[in-house]
Backbone as a ProteinNet text record, in pm:
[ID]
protein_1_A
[PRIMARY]
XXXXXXXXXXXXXXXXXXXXXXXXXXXXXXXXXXXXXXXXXXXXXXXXXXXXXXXXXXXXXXXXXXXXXXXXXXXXXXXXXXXXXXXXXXXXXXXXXXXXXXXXXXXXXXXXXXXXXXXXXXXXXXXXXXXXXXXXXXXXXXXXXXXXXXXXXXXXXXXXXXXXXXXXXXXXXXXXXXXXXXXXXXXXXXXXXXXXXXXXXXXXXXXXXXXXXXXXXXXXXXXXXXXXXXXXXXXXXXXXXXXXXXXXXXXXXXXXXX
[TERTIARY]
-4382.2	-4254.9	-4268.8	-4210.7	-4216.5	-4163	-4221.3	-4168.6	-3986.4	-3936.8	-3858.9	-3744.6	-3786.1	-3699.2	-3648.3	-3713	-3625.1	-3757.2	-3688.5	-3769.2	-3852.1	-3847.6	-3931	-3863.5	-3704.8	-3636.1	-3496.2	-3518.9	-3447.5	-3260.5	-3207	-3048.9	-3013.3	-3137.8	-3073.6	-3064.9	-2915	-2908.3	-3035.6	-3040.5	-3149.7	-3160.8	-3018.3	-2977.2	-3040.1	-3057.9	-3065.2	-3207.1	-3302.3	-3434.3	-3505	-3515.4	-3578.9	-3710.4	-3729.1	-3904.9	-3843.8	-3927.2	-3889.8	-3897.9	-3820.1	-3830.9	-3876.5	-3952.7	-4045.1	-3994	-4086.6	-4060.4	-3999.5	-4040.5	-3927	-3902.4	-3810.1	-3749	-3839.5	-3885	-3924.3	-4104.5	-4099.8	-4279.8	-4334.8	-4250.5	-4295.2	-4335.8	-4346.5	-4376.1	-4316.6	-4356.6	-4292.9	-4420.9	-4323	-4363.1	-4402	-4532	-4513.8	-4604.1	-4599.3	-4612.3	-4665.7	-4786.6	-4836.6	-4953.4	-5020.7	-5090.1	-5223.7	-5341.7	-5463.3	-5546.4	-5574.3	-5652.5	-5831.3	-5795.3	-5892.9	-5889.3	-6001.8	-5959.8	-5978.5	-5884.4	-5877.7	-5979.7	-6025.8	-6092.8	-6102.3	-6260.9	-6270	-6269.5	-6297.8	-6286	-6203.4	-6087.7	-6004.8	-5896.9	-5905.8	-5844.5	-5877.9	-6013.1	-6056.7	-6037	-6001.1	-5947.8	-5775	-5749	-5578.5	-5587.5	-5655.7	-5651.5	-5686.7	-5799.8	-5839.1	-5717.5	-5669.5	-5531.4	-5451.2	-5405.7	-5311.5	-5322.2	-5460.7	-5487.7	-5444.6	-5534.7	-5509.1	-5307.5	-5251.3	-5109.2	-5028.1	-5167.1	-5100.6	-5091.3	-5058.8	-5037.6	-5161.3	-5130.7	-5295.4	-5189.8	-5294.3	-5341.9	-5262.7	-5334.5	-5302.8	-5381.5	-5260.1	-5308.9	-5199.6	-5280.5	-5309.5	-5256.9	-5117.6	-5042.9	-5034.2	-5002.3	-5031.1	-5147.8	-5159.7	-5259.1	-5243.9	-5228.6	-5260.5	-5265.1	-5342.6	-5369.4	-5278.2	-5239.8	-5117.7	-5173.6	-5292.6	-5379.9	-5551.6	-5590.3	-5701.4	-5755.7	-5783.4	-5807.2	-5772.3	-5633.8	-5529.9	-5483.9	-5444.3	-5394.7	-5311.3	-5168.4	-5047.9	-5080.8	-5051.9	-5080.7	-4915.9	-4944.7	-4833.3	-4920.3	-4863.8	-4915.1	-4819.9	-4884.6	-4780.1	-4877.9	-4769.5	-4833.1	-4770.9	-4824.9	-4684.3	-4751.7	-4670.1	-4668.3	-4615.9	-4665.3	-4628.2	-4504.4	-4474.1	-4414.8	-4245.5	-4171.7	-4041.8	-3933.1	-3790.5	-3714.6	-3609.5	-3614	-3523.1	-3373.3	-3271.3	-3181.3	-3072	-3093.5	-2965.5	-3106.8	-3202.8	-3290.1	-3213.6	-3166.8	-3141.1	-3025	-3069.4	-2952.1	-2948.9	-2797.3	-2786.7	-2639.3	-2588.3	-2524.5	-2353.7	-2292.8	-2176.1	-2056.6	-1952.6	-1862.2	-1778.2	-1710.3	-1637.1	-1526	-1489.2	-1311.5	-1342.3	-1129.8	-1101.6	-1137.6	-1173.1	-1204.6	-1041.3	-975.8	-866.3	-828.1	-748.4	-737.4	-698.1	-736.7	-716.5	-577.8	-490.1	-331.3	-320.1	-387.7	-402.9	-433.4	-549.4	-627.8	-529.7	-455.3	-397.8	-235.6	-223	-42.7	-125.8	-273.7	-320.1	-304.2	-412.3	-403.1	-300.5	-197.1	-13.1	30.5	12.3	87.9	-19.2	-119.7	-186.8	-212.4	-288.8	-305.2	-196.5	-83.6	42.9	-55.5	-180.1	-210.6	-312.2	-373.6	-515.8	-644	-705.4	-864.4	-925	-1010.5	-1107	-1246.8	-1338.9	-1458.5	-1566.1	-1640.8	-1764.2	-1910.7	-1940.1	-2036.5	-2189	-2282.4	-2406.5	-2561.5	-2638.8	-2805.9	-2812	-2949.7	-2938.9	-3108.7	-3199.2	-3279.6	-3357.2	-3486.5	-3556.9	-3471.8	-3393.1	-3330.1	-3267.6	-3351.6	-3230.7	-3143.2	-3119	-3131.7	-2946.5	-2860.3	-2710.7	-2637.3	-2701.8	-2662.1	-2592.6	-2640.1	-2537.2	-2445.8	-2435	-2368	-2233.9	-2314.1	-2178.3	-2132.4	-2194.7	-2109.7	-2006	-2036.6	-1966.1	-1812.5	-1817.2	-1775.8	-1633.3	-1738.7	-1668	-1575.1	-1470.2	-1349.1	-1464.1	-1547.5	-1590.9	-1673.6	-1724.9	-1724.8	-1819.9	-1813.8	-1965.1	-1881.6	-1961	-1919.5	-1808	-1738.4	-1557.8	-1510.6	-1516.9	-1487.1	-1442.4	-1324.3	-1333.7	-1343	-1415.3	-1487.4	-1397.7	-1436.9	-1298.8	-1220.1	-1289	-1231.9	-1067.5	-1053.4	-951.3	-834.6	-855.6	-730.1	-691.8	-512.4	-452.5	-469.9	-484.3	-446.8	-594.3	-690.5	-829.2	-879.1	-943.1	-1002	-1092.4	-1167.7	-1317.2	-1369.5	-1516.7	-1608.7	-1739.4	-1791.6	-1914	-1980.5	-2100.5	-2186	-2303.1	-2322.1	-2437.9	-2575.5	-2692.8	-2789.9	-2837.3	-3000.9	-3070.7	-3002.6	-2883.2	-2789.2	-2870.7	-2880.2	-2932.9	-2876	-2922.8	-2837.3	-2756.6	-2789.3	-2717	-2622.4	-2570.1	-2505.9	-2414.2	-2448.7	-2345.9	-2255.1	-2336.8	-2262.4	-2179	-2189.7	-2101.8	-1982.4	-2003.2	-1903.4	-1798.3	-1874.3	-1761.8	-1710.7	-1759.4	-1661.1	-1525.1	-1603.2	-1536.9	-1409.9	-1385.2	-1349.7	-1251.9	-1269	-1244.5	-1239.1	-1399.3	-1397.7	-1348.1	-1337.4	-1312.2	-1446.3	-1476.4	-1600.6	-1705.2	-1872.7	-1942.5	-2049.4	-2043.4	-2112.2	-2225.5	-2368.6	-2524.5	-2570.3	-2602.4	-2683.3	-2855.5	-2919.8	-3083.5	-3156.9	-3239	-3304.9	-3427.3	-3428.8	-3644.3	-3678.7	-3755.5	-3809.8	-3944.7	-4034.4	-4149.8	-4208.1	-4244.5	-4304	-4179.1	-4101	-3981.8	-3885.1	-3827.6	-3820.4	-3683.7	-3570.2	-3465.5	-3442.7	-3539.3	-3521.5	-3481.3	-3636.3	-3644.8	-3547.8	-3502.3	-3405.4	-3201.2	-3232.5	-3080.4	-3103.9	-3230.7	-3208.8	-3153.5	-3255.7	-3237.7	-3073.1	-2962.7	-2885.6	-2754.4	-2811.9	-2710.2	-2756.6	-2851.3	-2902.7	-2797.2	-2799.2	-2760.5	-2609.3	-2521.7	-2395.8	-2368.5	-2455.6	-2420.6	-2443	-2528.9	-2573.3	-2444.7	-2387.9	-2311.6	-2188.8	-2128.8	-2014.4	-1973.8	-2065.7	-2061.1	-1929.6	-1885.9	-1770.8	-1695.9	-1651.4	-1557	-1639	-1738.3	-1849.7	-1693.9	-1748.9	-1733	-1770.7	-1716.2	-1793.2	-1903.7	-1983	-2125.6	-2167.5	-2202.3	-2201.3	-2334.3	-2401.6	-2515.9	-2602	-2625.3	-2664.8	-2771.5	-2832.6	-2937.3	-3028.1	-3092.1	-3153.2	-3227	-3291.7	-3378.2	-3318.5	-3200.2	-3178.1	-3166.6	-3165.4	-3132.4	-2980.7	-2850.2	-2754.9	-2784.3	-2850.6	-2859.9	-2910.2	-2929.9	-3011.1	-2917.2	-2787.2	-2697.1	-2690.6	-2716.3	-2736.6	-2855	-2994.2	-3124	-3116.7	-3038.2	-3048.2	-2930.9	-2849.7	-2744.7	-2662.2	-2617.5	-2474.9	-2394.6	-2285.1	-2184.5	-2177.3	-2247.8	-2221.4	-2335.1	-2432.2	-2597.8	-2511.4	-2514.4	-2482	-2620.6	-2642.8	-2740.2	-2748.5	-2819.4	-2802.2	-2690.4	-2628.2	-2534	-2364.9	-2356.3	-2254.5	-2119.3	-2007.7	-1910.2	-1804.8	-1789.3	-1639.7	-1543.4	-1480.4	-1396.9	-1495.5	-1573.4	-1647.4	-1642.8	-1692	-1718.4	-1543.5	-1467.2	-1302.4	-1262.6	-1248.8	-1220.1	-1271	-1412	-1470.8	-1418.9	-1361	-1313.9	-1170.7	-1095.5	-985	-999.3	-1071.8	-1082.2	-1177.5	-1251.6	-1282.9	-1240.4	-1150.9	-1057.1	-909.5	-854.7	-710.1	-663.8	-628.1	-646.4	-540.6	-561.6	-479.1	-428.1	-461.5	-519.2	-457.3	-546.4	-547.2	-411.6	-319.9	-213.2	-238.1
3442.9	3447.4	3546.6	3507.1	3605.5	3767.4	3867.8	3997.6	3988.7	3911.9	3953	3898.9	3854.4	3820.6	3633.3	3581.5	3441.2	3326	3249.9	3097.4	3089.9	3072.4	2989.2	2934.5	2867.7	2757.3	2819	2800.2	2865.1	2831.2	2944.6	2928.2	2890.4	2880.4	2863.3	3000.8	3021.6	3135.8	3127.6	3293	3307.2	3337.2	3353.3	3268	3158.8	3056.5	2894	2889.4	2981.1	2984.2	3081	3089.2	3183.8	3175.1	3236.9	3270.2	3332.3	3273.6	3328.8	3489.2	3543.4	3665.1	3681.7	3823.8	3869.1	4012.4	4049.4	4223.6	4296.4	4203.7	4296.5	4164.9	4180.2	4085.4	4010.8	3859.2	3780.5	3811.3	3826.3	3850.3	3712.8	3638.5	3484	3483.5	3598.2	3557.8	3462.7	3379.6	3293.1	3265.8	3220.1	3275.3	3116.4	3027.6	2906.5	2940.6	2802.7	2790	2640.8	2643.6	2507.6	2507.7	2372.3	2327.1	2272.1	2342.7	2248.5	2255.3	2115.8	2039.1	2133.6	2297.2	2351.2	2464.9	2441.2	2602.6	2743	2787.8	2934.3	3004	3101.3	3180	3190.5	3285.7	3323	3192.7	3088.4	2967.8	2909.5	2878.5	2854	2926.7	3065.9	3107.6	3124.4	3089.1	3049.1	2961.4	2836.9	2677	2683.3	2803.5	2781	2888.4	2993.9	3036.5	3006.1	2880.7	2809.4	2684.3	2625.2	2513	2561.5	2701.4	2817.2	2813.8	2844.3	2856.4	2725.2	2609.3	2512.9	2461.9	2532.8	2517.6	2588.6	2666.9	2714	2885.2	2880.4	3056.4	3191.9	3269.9	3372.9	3465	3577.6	3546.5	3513.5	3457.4	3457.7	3537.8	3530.2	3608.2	3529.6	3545.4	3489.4	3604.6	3595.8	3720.9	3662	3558.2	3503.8	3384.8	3410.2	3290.1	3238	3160.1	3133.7	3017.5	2946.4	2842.8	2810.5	2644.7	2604	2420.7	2494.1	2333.3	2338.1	2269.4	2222.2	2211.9	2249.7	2251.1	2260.6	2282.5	2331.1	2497.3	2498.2	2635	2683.2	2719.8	2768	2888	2845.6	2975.2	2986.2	3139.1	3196.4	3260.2	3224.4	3245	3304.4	3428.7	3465.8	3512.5	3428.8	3526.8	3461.7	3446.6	3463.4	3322.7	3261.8	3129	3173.2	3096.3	3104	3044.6	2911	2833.2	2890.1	2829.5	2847.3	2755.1	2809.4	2686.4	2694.6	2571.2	2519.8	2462.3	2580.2	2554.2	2380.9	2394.1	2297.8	2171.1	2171.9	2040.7	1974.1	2127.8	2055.1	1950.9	1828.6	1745.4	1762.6	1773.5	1728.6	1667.8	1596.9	1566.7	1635.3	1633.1	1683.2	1593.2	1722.6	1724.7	1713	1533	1431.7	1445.2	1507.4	1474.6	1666.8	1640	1808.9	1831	1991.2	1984.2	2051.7	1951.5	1938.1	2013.8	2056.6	2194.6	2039.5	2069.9	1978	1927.5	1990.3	1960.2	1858.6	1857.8	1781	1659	1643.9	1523.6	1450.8	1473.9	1416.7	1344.7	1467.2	1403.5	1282.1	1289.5	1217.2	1060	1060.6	1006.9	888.6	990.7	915.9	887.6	902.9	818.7	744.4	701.8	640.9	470.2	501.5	395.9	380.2	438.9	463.6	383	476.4	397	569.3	536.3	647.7	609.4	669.7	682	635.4	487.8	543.5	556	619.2	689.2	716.1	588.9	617.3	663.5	788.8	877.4	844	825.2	826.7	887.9	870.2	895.7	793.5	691.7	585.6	543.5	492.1	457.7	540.1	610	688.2	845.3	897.3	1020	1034.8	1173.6	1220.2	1320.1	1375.8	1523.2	1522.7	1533.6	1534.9	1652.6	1729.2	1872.3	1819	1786.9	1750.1	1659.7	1541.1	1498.4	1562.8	1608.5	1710.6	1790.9	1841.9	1959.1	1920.2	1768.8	1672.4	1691.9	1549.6	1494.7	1613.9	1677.1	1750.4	1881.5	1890.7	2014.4	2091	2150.4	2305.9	2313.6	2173.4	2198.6	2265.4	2350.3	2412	2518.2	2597.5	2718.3	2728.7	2789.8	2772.6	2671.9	2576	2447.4	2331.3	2341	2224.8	2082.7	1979.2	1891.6	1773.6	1641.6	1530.1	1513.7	1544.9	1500.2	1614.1	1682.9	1775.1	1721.1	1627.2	1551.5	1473.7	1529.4	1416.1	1261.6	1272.9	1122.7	1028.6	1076.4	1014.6	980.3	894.2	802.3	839.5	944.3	951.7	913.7	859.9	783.2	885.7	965.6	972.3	927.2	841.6	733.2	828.5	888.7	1012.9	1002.3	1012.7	955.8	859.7	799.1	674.3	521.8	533.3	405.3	345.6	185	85.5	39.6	-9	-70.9	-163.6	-283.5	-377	-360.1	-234.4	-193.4	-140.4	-11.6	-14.7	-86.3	-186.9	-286	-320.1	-392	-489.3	-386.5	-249.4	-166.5	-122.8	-118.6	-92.8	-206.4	-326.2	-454.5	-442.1	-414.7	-458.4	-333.1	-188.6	-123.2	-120.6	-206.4	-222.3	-61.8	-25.5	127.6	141.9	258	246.3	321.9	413.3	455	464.4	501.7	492.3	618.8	741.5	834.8	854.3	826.9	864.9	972.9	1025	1149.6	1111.5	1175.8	1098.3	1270.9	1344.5	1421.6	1443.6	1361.2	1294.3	1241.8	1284.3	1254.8	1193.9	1237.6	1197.6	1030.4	1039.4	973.4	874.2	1004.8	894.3	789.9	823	782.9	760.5	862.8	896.3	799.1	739.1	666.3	549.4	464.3	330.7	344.5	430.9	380.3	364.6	427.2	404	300.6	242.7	143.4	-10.5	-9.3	-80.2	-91.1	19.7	40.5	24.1	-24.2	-15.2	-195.3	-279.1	-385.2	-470.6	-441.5	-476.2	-491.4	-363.4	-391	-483.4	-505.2	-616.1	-693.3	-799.9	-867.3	-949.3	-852.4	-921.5	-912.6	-823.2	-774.6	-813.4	-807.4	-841.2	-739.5	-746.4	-707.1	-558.4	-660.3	-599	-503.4	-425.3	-327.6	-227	-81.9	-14.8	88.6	209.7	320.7	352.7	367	414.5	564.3	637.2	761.2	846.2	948.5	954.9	1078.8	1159.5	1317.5	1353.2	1503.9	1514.4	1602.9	1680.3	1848.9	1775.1	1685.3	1632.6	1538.3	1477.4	1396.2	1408.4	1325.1	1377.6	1316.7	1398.1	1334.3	1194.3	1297.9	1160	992.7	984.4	845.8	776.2	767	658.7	530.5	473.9	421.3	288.2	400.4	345.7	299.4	399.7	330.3	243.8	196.5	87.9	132.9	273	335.7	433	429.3	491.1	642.6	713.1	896.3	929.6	1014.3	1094.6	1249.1	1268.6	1447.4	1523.2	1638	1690.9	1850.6	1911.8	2018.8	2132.8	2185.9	2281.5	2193.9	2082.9	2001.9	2065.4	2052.7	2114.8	1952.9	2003.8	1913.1	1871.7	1955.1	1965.6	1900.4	1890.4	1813.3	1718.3	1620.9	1533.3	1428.8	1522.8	1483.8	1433.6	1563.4	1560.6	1423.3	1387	1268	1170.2	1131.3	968.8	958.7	1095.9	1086.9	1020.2	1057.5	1054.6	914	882.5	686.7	582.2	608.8	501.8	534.8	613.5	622.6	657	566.2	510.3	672.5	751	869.8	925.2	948.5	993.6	1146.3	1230.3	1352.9	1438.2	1501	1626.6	1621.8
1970.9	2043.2	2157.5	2268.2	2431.7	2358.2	2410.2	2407.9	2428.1	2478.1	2548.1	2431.6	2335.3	2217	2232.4	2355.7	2366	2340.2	2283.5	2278.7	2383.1	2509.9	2597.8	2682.1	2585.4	2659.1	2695.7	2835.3	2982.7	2933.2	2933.7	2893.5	2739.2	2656.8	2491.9	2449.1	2312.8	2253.9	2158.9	2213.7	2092.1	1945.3	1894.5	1783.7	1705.7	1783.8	1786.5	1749.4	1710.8	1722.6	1634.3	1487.3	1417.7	1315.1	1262	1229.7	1072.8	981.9	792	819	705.9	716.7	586.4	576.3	436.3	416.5	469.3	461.7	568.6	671.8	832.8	942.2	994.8	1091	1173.9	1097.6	1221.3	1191.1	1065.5	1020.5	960.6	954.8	950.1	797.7	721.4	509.1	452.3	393.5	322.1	144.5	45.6	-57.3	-81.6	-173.1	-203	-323.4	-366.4	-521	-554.5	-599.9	-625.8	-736.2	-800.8	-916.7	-846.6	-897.9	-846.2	-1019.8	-1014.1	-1113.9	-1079.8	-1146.5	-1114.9	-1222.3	-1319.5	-1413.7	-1372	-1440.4	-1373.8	-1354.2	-1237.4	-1200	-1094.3	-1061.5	-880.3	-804.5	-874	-764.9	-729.1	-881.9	-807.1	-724.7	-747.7	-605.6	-510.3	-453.5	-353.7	-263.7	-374.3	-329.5	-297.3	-408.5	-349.5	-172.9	-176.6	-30.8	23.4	30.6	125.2	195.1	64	67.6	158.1	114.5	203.2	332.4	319	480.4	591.9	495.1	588.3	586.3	519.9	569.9	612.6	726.9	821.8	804.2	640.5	632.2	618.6	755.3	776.9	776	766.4	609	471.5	407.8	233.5	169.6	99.5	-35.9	-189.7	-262.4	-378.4	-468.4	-465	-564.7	-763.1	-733.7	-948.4	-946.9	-1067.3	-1065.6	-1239.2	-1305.5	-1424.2	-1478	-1581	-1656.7	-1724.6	-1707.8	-1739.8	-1833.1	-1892.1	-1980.9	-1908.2	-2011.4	-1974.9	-1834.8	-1738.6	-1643.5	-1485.8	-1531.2	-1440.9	-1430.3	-1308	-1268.3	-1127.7	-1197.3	-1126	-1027.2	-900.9	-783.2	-727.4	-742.4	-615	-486.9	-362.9	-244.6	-143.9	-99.1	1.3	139.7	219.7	303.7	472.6	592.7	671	766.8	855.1	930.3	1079.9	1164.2	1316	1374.8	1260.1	1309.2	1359.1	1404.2	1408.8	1391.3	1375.1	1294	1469.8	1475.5	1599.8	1537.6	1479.9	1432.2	1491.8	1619.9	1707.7	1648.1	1642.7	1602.1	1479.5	1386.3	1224	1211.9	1120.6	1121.3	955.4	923	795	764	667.6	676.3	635.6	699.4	714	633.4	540.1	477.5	520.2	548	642.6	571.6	452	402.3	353.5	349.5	294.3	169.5	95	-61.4	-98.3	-211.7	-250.5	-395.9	-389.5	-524.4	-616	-726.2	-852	-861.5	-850.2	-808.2	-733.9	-579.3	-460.4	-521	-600	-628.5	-741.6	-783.5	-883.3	-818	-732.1	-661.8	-579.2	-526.5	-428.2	-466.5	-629.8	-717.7	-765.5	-821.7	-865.2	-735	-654.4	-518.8	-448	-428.7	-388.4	-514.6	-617.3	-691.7	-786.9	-807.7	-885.9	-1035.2	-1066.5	-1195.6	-1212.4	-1351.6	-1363.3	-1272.5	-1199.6	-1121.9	-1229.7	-1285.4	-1395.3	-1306.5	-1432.7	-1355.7	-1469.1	-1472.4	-1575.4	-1544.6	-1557.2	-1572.2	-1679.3	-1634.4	-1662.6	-1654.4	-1727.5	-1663.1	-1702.5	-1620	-1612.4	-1682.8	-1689.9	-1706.3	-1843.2	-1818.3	-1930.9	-1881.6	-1849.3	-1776.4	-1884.4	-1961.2	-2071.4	-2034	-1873	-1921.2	-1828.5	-1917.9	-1909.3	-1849.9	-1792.7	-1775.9	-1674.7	-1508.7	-1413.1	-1477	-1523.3	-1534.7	-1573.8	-1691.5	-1768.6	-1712.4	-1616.5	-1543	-1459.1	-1385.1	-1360.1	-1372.7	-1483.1	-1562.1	-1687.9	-1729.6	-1898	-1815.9	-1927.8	-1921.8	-1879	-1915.1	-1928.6	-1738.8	-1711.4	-1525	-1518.3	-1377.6	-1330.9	-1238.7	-1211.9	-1109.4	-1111.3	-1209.6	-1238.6	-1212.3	-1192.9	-1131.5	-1278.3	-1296.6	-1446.1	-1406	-1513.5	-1509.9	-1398.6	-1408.9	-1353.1	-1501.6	-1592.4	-1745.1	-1760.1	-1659.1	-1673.2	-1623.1	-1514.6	-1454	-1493.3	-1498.1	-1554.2	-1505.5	-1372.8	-1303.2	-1285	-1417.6	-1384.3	-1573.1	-1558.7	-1698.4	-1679.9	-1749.3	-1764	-1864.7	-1866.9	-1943.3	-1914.1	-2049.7	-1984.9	-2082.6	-2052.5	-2113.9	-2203.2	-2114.4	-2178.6	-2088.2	-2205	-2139.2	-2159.8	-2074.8	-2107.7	-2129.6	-2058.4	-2003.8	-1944.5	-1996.5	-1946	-1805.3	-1664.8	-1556.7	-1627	-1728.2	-1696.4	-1755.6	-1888.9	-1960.6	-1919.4	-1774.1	-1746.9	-1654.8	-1542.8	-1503.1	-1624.5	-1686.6	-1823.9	-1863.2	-1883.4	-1938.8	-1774.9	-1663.1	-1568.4	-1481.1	-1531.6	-1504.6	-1600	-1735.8	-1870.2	-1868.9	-1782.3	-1740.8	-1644.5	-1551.6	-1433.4	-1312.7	-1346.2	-1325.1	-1148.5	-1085.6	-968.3	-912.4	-967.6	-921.1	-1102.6	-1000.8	-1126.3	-1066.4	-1135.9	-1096.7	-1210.6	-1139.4	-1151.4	-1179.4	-1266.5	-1247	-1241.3	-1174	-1213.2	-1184.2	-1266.3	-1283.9	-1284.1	-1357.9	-1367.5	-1213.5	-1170.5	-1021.6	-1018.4	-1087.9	-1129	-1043.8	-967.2	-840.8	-819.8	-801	-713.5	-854.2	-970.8	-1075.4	-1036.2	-960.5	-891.7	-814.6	-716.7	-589.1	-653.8	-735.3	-766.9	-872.1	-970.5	-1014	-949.6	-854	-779.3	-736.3	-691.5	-608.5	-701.6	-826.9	-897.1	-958.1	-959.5	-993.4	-851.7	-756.5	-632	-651.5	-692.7	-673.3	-809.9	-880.5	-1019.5	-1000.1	-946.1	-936.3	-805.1	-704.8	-599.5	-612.8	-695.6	-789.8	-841.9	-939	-1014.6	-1012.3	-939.2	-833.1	-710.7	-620	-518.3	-401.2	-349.5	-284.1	-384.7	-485.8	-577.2	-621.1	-635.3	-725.4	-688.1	-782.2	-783.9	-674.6	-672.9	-600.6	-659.6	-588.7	-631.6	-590.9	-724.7	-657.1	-735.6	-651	-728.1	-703.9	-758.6	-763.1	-846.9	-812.4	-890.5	-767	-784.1	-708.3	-638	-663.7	-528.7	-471.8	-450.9	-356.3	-236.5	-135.4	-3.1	-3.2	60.9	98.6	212	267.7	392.1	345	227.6	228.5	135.5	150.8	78.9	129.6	236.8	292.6	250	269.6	229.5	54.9	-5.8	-130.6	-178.5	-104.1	-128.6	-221.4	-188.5	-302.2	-145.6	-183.5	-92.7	-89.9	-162.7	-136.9	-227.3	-178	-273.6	-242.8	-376.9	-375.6	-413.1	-366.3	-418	-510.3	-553.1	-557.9	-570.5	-651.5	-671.2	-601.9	-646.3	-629.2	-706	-687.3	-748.5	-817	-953.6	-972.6	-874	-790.2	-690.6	-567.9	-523.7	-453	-468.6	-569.5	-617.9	-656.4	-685.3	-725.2	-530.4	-476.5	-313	-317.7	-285.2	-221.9	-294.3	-394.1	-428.2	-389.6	-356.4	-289.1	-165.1	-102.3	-14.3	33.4	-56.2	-30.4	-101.8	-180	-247.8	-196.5	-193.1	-128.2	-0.2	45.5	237.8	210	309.8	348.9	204.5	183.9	9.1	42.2	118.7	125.6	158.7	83.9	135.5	274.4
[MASK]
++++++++++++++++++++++++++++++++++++++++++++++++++++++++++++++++++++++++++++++++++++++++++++++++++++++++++++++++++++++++++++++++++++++++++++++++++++++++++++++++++++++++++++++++++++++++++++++++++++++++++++++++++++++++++++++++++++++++++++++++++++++++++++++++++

């Protein structure tokens, strides 16, 4: 970066333009963490500071190292990068409706569908692991946040885990659900992807028009790709009840919102 503290590029704040921070402002450290099919010793930390190197980070250094099976071994790597983050470049996707106090969502609710929201909750395929969902879904919620199961003006269903697609198609016809919220956890070469997809395919399939809301979360998703996987809203990561409540206000009830 120029002495003079600016990008390069003539009239941008220099704000708009920063470098990881480690130990002092703008030293470029950044900490990573990865598995090489290599048993522990001087070699293989050789191979992980060599890996290091070629991604960019001079120097490395090789702060943990340990055997995690037969021939494998866990590296921590620190050490610092040139690159820089061109903040005005970043696109992500943006939180298009208001987040509505639980009160909101329910008067929204009784005057909009003058009936209950129903809303059946799942993991879908080999995905045992119920934690988002439940945090979802159940009274007890997440980050103080109580579940959708707390509102009066909503039918919750949660299925659990290892829900078959076509099962729960059949149960949220047999329902007449209004939305159908995904949890998928297991990622494992993309386990998340192909199974939403298979699960956005199944309810258009046999639905057509009439499907449900499709809704679908889990730490590695990208918001941005609802689209690509043929469901209407991907939540990701540290999602809130009240998030998740807000957004069906807000795509099932035309002016829904207080």
């Amino acid at each position: 970066m120029p002495e003079n503290g600016h990008s390069g590029h003539e009239g941008r704040d220099v704000r708009s333009t920063v470098r990881p921070y480690g130990d002092t402002t703008g030293d470029g450290m950044v900490q990573v963490s990865f598995t090489l099919p290599v048993p522990p010793g001087p070699r293989a930390e050789g191979a992980a500071a060599q890996l290091a190197a070629k991604m960019g980070l001079a120097p490395a250094l090789v702060v943990h190292s340990s055997g995690i099976g037969a021939g494998f071994t866990f590296f921590v790597v620190y050490g610092s990068v040139r690159h820089l983050v061109d903040l005005d470049a970043v696109q992500v996707a943006e939180r298009a409706y208001p987040l509505l106090s639980p009160s909101q969502v329910d008067a929204a609710v009784r005057a909009g569908l003058r009936r209950k929201l129903v809303v059946l909750g799942a993991c879908i395929g080999t995905d045992a692991h119920t934690v988002g969902i439940d945090a979802i879904l159940n009274v007890k919620g997440f980050a103080g946040e109580k579940g959708l199961e707390h509102h009066r003006e909503m039918a919750v269903t949660n299925l659990g885990a290892q829900v078959a697609v076509p099962a729960l198609v059949a149960r949220a016809r047999a329902e007449r659900a209004d939305a159908v919220l995904v949890s998928q956890v297991v990622t494992q070469r993309d386990a998340h992807l192909r199974n939403t997809r298979e699960l956005a395919a199944a309810f258009r399939q046999a639905m057509g028009e009439d499907r449900p809301l499709l809704v679908v979360g889990g730490p590695r998703f990208d918001p941005a790709m609802a689209a690509e996987l043929g469901v209407d809203k991907v939540f990701g990561r540290g999602t809130t009840p009240g998030e998740v409540a807000s957004y069906l206000v807000h795509a099932l009830i035309p002016d829904g919102a207080p």
